[in-house]
C-alpha positions in Angstrom: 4.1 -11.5 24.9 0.8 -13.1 26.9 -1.5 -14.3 23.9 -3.9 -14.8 26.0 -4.2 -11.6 27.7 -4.1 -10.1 24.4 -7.3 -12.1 23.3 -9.0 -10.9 26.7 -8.7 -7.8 25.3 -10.0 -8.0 21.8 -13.1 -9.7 23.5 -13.2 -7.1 26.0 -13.3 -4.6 23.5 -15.5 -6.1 20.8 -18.0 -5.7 24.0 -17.3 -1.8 24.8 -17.7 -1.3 20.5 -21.3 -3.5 20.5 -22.6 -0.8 22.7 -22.3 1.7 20.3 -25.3 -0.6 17.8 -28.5 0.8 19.6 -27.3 4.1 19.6 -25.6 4.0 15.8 -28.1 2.5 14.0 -27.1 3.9 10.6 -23.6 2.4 11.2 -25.1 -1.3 12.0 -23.5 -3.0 9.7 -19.8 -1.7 10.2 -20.2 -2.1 13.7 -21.4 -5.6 13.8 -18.5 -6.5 11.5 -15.8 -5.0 13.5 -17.0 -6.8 16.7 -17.2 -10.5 15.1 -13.4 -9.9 13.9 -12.4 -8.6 16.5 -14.0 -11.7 18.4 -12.8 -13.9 15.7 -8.8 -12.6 16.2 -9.0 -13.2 19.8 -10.3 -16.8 18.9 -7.0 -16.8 16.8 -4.9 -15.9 19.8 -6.5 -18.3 21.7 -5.2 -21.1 19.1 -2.0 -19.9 19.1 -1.6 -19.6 22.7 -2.8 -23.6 23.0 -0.4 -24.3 20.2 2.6 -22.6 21.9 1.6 -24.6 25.4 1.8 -28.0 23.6 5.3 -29.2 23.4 5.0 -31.2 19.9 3.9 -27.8 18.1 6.0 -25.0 20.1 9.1 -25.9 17.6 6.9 -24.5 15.1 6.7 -21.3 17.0 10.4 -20.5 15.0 9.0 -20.3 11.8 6.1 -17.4 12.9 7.5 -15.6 15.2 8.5 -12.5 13.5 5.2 -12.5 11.6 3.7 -13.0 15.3 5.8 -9.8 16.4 4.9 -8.0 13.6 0.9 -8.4 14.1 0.2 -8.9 17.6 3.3 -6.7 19.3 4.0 -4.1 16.9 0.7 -3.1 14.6 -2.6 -4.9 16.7 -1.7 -4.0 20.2 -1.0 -0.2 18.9 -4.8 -0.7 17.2 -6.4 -1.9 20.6 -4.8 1.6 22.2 -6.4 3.3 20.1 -10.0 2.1 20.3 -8.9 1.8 24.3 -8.4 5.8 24.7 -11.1 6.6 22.4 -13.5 4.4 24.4 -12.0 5.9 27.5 -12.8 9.5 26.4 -16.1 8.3 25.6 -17.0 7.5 29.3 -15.5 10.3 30.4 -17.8 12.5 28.4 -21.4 10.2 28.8 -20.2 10.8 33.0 -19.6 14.2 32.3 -22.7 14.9 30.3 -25.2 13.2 32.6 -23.9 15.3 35.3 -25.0 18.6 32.8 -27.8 17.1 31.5 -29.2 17.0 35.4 -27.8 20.3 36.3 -29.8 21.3 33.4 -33.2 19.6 33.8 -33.1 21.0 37.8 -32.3 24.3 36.3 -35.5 24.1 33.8 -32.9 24.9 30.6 -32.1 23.0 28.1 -29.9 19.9 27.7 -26.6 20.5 26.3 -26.0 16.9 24.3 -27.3 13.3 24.5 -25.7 9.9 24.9 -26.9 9.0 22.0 -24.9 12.0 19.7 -22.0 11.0 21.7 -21.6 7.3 20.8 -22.2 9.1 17.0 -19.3 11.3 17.2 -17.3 8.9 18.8 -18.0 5.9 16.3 -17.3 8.4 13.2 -14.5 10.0 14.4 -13.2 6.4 15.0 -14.1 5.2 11.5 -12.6 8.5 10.1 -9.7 8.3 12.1 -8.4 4.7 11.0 -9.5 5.2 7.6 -7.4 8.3 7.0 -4.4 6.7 8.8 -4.3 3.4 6.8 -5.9 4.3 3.5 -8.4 2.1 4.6 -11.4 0.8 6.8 -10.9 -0.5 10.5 -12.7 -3.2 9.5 -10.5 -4.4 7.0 -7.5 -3.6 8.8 -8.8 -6.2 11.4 -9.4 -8.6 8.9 -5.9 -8.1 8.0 -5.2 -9.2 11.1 -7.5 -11.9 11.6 -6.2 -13.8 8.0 -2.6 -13.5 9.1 -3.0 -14.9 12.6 -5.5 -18.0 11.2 -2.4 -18.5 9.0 0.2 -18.5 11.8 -2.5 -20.9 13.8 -2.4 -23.2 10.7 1.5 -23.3 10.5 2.3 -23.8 14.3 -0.3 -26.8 13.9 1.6 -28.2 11.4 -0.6 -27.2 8.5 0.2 -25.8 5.2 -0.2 -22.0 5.2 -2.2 -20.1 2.2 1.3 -18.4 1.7 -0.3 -15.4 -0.9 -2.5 -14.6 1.7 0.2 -14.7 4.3 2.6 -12.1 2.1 -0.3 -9.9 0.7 -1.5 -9.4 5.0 2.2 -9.1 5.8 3.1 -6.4 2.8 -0.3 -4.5 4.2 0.5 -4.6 7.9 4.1 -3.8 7.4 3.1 -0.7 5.7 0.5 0.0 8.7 3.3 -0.3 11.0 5.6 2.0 9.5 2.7 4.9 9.7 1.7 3.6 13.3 5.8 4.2 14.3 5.6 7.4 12.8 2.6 8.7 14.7 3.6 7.3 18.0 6.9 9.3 17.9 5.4 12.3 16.9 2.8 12.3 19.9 5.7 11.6 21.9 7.3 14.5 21.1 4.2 16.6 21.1 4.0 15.4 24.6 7.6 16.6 25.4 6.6 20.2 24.0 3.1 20.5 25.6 5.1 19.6 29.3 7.8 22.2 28.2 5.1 24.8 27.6 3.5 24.0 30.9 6.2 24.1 32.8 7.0 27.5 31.2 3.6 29.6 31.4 3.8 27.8 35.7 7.1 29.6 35.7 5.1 32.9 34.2 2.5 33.0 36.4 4.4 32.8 39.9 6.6 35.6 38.2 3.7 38.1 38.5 3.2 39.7 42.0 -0.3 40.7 42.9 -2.4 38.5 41.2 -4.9 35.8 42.2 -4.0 32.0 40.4 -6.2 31.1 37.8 -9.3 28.9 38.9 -8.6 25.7 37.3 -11.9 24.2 35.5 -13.4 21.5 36.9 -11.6 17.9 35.3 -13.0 14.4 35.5 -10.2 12.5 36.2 -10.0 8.7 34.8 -7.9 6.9 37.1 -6.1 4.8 34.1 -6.2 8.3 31.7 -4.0 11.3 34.2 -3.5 13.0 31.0 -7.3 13.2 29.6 -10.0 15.4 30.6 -13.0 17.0 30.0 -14.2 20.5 30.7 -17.5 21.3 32.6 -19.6 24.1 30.6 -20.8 26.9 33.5 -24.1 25.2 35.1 -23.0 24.3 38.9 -22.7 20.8 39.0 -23.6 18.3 42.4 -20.6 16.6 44.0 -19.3 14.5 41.4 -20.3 10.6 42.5 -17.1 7.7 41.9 -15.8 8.1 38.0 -17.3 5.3 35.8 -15.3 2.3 35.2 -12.9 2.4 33.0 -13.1 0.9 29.5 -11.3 -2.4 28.8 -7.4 -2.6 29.3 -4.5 -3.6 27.0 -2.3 -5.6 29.0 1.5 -4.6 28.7 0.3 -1.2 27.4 0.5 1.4 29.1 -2.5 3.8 28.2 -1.4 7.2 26.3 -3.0 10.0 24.4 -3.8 9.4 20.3 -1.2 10.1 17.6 -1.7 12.9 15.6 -2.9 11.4 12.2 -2.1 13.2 8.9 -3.5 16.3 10.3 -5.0 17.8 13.4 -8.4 17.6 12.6 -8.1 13.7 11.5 -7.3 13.5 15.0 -9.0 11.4 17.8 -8.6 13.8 20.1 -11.3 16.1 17.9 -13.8 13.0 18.3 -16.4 14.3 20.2 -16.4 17.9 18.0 -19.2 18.2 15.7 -18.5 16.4 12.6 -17.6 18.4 9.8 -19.9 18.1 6.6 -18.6 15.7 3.6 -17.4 17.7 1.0 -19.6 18.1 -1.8 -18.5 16.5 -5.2 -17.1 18.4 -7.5 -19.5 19.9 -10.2 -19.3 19.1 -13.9 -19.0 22.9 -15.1 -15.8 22.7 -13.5 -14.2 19.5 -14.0 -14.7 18.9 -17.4 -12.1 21.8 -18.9 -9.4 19.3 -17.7 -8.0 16.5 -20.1 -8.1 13.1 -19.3 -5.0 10.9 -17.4 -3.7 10.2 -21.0 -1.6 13.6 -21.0 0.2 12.5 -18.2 1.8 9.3 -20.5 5.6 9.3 -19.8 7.7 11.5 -22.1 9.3 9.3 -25.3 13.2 8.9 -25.0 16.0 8.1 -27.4 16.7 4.8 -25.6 16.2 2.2 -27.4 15.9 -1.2 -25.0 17.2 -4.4 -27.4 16.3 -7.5 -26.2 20.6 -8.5 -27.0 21.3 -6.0 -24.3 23.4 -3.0 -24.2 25.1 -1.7 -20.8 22.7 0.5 -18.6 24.3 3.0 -17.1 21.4 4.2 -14.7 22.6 4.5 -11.2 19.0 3.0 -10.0 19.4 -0.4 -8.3 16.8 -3.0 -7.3 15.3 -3.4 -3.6 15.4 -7.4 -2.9 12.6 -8.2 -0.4 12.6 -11.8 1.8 8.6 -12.4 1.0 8.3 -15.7 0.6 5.4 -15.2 -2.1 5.8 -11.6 -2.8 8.3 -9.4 -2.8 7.5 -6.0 -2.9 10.1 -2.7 -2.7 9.9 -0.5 0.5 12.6 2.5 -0.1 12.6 6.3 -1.2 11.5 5.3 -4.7 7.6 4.6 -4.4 5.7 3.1 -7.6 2.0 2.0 -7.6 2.8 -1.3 -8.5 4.8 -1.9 -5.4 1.7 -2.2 -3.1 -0.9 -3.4 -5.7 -1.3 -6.6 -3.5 -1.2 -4.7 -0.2 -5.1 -3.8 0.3 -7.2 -7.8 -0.9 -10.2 -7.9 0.8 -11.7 -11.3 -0.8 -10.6 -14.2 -2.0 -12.4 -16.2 -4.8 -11.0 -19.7 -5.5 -10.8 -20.8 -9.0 -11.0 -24.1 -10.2 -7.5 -25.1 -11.8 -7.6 -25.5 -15.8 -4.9 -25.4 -18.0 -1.6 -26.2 -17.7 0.9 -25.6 -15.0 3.1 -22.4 -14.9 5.6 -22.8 -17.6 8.1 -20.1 -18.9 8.7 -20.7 -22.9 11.4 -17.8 -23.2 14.8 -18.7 -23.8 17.1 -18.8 -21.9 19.3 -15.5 -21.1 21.5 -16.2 -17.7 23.1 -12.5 -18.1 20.0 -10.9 -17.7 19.4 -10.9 -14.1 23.1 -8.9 -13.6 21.8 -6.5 -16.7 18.7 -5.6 -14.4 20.3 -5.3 -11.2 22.4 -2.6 -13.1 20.0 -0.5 -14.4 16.1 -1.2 -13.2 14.2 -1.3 -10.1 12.1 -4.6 -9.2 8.6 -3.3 -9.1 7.1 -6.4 -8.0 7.9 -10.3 -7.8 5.4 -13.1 -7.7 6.4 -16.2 -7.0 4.4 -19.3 -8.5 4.3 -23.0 -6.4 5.1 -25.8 -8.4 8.2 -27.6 -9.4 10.4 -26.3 -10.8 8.9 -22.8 -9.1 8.6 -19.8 -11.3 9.3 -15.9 -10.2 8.0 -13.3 -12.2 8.7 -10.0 -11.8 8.0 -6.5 -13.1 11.4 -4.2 -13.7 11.1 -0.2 -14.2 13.5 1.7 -15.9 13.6 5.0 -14.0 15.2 7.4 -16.4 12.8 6.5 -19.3 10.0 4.6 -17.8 10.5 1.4 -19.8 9.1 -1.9 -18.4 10.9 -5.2 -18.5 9.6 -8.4 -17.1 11.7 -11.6 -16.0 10.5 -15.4 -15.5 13.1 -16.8 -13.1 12.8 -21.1 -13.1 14.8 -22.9 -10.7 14.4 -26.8 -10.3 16.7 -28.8 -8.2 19.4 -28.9 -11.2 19.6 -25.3 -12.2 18.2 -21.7 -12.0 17.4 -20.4 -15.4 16.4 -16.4 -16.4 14.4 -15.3 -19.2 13.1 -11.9 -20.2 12.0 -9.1 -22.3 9.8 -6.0 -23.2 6.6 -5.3 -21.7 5.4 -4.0 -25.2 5.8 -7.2 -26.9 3.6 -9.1 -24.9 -0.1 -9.9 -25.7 -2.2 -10.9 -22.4 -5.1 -13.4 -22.3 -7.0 -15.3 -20.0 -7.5 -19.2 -20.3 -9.4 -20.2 -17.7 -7.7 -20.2 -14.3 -4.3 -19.3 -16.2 -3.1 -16.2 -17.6 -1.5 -16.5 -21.3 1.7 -13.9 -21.8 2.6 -14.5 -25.7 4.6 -12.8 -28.7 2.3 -11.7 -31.6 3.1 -13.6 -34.7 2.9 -12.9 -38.8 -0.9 -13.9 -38.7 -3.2 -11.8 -37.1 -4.6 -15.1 -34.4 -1.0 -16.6 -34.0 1.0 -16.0 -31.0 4.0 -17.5 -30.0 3.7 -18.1 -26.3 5.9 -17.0 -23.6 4.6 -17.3 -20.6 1.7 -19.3 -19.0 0.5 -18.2 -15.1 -1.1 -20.3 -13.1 -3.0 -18.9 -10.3 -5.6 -19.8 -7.3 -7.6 -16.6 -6.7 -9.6 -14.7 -9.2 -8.6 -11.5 -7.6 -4.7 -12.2 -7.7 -5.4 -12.8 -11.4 -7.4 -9.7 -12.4 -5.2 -7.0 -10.1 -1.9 -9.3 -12.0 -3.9 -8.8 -15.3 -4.8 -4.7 -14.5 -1.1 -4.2 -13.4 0.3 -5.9 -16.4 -2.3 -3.7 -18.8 -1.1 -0.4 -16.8 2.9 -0.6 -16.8 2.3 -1.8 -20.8 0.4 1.5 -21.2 2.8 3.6 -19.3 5.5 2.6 -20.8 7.1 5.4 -23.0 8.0 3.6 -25.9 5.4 3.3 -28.7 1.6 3.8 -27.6 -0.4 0.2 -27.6 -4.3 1.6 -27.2 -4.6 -0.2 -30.6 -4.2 -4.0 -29.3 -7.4 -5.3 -28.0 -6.2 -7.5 -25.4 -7.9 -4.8 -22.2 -10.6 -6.7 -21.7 -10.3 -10.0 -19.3 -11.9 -13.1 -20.8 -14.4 -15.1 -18.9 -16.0 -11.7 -17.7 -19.4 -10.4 -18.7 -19.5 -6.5 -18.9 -22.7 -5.5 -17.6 -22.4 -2.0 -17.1 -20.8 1.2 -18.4 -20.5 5.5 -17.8 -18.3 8.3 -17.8 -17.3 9.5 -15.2 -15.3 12.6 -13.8 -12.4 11.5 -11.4 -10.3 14.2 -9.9 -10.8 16.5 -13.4 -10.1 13.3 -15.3 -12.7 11.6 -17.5 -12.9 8.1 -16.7 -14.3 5.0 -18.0 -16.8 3.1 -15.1 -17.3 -0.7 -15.8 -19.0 -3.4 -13.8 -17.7 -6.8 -14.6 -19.1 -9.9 -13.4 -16.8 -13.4 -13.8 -19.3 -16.0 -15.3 -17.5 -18.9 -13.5 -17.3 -17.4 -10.1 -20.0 -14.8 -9.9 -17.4 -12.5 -8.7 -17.8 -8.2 -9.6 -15.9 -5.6 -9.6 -15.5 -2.2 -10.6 -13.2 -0.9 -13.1 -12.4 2.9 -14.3 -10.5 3.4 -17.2 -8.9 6.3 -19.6 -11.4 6.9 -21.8 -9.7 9.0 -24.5 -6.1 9.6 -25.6 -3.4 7.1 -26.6 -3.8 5.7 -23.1 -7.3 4.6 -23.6 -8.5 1.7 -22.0 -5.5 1.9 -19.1 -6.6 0.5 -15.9 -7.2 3.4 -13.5 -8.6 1.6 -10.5 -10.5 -1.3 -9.8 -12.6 -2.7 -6.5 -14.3 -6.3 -5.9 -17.6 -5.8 -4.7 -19.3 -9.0 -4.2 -19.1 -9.0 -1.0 -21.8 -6.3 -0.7 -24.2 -7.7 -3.4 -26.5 -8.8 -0.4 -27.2 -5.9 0.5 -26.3 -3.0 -2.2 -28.6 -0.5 -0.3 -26.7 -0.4 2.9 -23.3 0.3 0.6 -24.7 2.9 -2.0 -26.5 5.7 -1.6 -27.5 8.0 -4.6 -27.1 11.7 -2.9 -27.5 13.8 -6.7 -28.8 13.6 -9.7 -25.1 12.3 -11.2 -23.9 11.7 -7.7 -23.1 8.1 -6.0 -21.5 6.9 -2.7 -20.3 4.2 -1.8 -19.2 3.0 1.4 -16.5 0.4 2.0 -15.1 0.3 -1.1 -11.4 -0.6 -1.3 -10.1 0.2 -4.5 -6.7 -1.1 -6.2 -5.4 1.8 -7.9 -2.7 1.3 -10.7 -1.3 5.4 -11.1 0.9 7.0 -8.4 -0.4 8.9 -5.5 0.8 12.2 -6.4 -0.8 12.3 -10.3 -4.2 10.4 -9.3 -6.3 9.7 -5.7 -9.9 8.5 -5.8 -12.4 11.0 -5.0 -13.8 10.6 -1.1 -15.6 12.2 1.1 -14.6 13.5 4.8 -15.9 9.9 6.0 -13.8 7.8 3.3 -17.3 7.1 1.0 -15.9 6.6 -2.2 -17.3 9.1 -4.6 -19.1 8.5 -8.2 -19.6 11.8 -10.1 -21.2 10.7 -13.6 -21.4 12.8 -16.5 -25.2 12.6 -16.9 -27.7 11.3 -14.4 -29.1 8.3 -16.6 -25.4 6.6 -16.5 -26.3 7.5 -12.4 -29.8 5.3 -12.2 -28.4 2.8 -14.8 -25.5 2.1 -12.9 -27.9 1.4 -9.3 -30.6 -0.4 -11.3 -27.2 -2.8 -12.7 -26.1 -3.1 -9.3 -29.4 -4.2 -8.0 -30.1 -6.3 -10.6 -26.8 -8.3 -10.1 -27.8 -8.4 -6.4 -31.1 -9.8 -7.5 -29.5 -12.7 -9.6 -26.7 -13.6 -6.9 -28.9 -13.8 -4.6 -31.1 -16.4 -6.5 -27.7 -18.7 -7.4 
């Protein structure tokens, strides 16, 4: 694996996706971004690369180099193809449509398409395209891989790693990679079939006496793309001059045509079709004669989950994961909560108050063998210190029921403690997160456990998870305890909303320390009230809100960008989007609509003042 080549060819292709800026002015800001990381990740490369060629650091190499496979070999170079062919095709057609558009203007009629409409097409068919494949934008995919390799840079220097960061960019790009995998093996085989099919309609055609071969349309041929062309509408071109030069290589890769993404028309290969028009939002009159997410609460069983244990006889078992920081499950079972840290797109430092992390549980060391037995690990977090905490979040298949474990192991001895999710009050103390046992009076509480952590957004999507699995749990319904809202946080905003035929909850929260927002929906009615349906940091666009919202209806809002954390499973509950992956805001009346931009731009107006 040549680094260096590798980060010739980010900055080769940070150049070929700048020249789409004149011609995509709308899309300015997405496209500047995507060039500086992908300008900032070959700067990355480059540090590695002078890392591995200096003997006192190449020892360190051992310690990334699976990480280094994983990003730059597996899931980046695959990336870089893809932006390669789509750039490719894009030359092909400008070459192609010049030739028409002069055939045209000698002719006196009209000109087919401009250079202009074809960098448009391109660029959102590209944005659509990596969008729909990850779940998310190309530009925070690159910064996925940008943070990972700066981490890798930091260890084979020697340095100590931001090892959250490192698993929540690993947990993401492993995921990436399994979809990439998956797409690359069913082009291949597309391929196969399109040869087959070829091959046989050849054999057809020399079986039929008496007829003329079909005239084969006029190609461009790129000489690095065989397999890509370009049909030539019927206005007699001139001789074709020398093709254009061909758009920036991948070394070690040889060039072939795009995946198929989820379907046909998410396709690369439709990228210079006319765009489709978003979908329009769906209309009150029809949404609102559906119930909210509450009815879909977990049916109540007869199993009753002592904290003294009785044998499980579930056939379920646990997925262990080797994340240093986080562990999260990858098998058949899939659960929201094991990819809650996949997509953070900011990280806000808090200032450490409080004490360390401390579990107060006692001591149960037959509890971990109970859990194997009968639940699935959810999700593990482990917490630096001495000794080191693990927490974890367990599931309960058969009857939804939540269990969470403290593992503590110092140098002397590994001790387990754990117990119901529905016991547990949650509250924020500063930059730790309080998990306690409600006492006799109604302000004691007998304390638990006590998280420490580093980020504000690790906290709140920790806090939102913990809220979610406590309401989803089957056993008793807990929209009575008032322990949903995060302290420290100043609620600015909130409106209904219809989600998907569910009636939501929209809040903007601001954290007074850090000056951090987000978004938050919840359930607004129901025994599930209050229940963390999604939520998105957005203070990263607060400079400027107009080029990330746009009000398209009277109760209607888009917003671009926006990478929410959602805490429901995929096949109950997805976030309304349209065609291009703007995230959708359908209020119930427009005066929560204009409320909810003026908030926005009054926030914007404030940060910017701090």
């Amino acid at each position: 694996m040549n680094l260096l080549d590798i980060a010739k060819s980010c900055e080769d292709i940070a150049r070929g996706v700048f020249s789409f800026l004149p011609h995509v002015p709308t899309a300015s800001v997405d496209i500047s971004a995507v060039v500086a990381e992908l300008y900032a990740i070959g700067a990355s490369l480059r540090s590695l690369d002078g890392s591995h060629k200096t003997p006192s650091r190449r020892q360190n190499f051992t310690h990334i180099a699976t990480d280094l496979e994983l990003v730059v070999r597996a899931s980046l170079r695959q990336t870089l193809r893809d932006i390669y062919d789509s750039l490719s095709r894009m030359n092909q057609a400008i070459h192609i449509t010049n030739l028409h558009n002069a055939a045209a203007t000698a002719a006196g009629t009209p000109i087919a398409d401009t250079i202009a409409a074809l960098h448009k097409r391109t660029w959102d068919g590209l944005w659509h395209y990596f969008y729909t494949q990850a779940g998310y934008s190309l530009h925070l995919r690159l910064k996925y891989y940008k943070q990972m390799l700066e981490e890798m840079s930091a260890i084979a220097q020697g340095e100590v790693a931001d090892e959250v960061m490192l698993a929540s960019c690993r947990a993401a790009i492993t995921t990436l990679r399994v979809i990439q995998d998956r797409q690359v093996a069913i082009q291949a085989q597309q391929e196969v079939q399109k040869q087959h099919q070829q091959h046989h309609h050849h054999q057809q055609q020399h079986q039929m006496p008496g007829q003329f071969p079909q005239q084969p349309p006029f190609h461009h041929h790129h000489p690095h793309h065989p397999h890509v062309s370009a049909a030539v509408p019927p206005v007699p071109p001139p001789p074709p001059p020398p093709p254009p030069p061909p758009a920036p290589g991948v070394p070690g890769v040889t060039p072939v045509a795009m995946p198929r993404a989820v379907s046909p028309d998410d396709s690369l290969e439709h990228i210079l079709d006319p765009p489709r028009a978003p979908e329009p939002p769906k209309r009150k009159s029809s949404m609102k004669k559906a119930g909210s997410f509450e009815r879909q609460r977990p049916n109540r069983k007869e199993h009753r989950d002592s904290i003294h244990w009785s044998n499980p006889t579930s056939p379920k078992s646990p997925v262990d994961s080797s994340s240093d920081t986080m562990s999260l499950s990858f098998n058949s079972f899939k659960h929201w909560a094991m990819k809650v840290y996949s997509s953070v797109a900011t990280s806000t430092p808090l200032r450490s108050t409080g004490d360390m992390t401390k579990c107060y549980g006692e001591n149960m060391p037959e509890v971990k063998a109970h859990l194997d037995k009968g639940y699935i690990e959810l999700l593990q977090l482990k917490f630096p210190g001495r000794p080191q905490v693990t927490f974890s979040f367990f599931l309960r298949d058969r009857d939804h029921r939540v269990r969470v474990l403290c593992k503590v192991k110092s140098d002397k001895r590994t001790a387990y403690s754990s117990t119901v999710i529905t016991s547990l009050l949650i509250h924020r103390e500063g930059s730790c997160l309080m998990l306690c046992h409600p006492s006799s009076g109604e302000e004691d509480r007998v304390a638990w456990a006590n998280l420490q952590f580093s980020t504000l957004e690790y906290m709140v999507l920790f806090f939102c998870t913990f809220i979610a699995l406590r309401g989803q749990d089957s056993s008793d319904p807990v929209s009575r305890i008032k322990d949903y809202q995060l302290d420290g946080e100043e609620l600015v905003f909130s409106g209904e909303t219809i989600d998907n035929h569910y009636i939501h909850a929209l809040h903007i929260y601001v954290d007074t320390s850090t000056r951090a927002v987000r978004l938050h929906a919840t359930v607004l009615h129901g025994e599930l009230k209050h229940v963390p349906v999604w939520t998105a940091f957005i203070h990263q666009y607060m400079k400027r809100p107009r080029s990330w919202m746009r009000h398209v209806e009277q109760e209607v809002i888009y917003l671009t960008e926006l990478q929410p954390t959602v805490f429901i499973n995929s096949d109950e509950y997805k976030p309304s989007t349209t065609a291009r992956g703007e995230h959708i805001i359908t209020f119930t009346s427009s005066e929560d609509a204009v409320m909810f931009m003026e908030s926005i731009n009054e926030i914007s107006h404030v940060l910017r003042k701090k």
